[in-house]
C-alpha positions as YAML, in Angstrom:
chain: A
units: angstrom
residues:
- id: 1
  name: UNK
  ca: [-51.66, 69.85, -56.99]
- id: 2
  name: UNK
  ca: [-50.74, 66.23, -56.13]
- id: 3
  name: UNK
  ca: [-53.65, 63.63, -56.22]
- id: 4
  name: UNK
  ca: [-53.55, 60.62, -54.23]
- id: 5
  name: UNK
  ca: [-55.34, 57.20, -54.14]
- id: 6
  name: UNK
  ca: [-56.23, 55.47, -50.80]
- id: 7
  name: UNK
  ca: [-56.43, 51.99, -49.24]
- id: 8
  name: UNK
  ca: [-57.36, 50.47, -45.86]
- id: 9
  name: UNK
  ca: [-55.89, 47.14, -44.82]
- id: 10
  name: UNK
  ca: [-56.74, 44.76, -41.89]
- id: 11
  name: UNK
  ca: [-54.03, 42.44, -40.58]
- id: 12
  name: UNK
  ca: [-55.53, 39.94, -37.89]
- id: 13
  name: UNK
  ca: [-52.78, 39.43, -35.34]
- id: 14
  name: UNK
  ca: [-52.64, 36.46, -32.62]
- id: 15
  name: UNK
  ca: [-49.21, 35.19, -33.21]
- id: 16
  name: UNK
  ca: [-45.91, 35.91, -34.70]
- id: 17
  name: UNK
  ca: [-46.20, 34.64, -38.14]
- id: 18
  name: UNK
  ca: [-49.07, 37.58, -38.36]
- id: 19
  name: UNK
  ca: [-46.78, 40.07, -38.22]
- id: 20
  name: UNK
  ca: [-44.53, 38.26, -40.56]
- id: 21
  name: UNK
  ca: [-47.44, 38.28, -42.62]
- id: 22
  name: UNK
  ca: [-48.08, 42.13, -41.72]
- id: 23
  name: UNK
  ca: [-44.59, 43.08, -42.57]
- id: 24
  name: UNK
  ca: [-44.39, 41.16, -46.21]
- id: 25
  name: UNK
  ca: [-47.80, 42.49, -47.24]
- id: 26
  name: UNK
  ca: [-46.36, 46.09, -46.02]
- id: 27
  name: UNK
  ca: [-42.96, 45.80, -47.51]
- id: 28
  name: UNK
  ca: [-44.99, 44.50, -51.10]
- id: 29
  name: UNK
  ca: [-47.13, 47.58, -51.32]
- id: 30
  name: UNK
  ca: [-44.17, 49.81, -51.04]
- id: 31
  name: UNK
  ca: [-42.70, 48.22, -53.67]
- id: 32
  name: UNK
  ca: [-45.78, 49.26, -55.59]
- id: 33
  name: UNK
  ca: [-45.63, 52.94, -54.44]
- id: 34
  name: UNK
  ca: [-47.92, 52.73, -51.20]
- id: 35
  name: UNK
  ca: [-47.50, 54.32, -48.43]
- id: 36
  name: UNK
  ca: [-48.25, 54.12, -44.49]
- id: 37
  name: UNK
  ca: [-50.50, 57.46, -43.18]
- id: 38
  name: UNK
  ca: [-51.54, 55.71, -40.04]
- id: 39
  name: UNK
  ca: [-52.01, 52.40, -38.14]
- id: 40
  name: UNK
  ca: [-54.93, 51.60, -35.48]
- id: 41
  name: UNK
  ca: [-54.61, 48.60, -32.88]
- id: 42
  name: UNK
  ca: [-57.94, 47.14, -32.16]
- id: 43
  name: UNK
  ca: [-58.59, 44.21, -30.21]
- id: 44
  name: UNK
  ca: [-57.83, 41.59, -32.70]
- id: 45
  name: UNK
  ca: [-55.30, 43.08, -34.88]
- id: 46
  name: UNK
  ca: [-54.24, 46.18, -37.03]
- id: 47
  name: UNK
  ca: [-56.02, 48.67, -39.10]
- id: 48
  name: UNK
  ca: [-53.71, 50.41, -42.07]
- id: 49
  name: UNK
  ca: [-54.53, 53.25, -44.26]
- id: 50
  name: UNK
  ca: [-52.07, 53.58, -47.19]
- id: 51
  name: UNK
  ca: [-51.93, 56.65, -49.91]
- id: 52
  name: UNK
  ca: [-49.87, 56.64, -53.28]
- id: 53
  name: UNK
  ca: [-49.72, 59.54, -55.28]
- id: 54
  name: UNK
  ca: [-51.56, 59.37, -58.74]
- id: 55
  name: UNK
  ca: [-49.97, 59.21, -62.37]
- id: 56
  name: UNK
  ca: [-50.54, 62.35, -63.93]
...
């Protein structure tokens, strides 16, 4: 059975360079064998949960 490991990040967004910020961060934990489960919008910016699978 696959394991996974799980992370939670928090962007704060008010302007466009915050999502620039967003997407880098995103695009550098893929790199690193993250991935996106789900995104929440609150009222001041994003929360993201992330899962990689474990080494065996």
């Amino acid at each position: 059975m696959k394991q996974f490991e799980y992370d939670a990040l928090f962007f704060h967004v008010k302007k466009q360079r915050d999502y620039d910020a967003m997407r880098r961060l995103l695009n550098e934990r893929d790199a690193e064998g993250w991935e996106v489960i789900t995104a929440d919008a609150g009222d001041n910016g994003y929360t993201t949960f992330v899962k990689r699978e474990l080494a065996k």
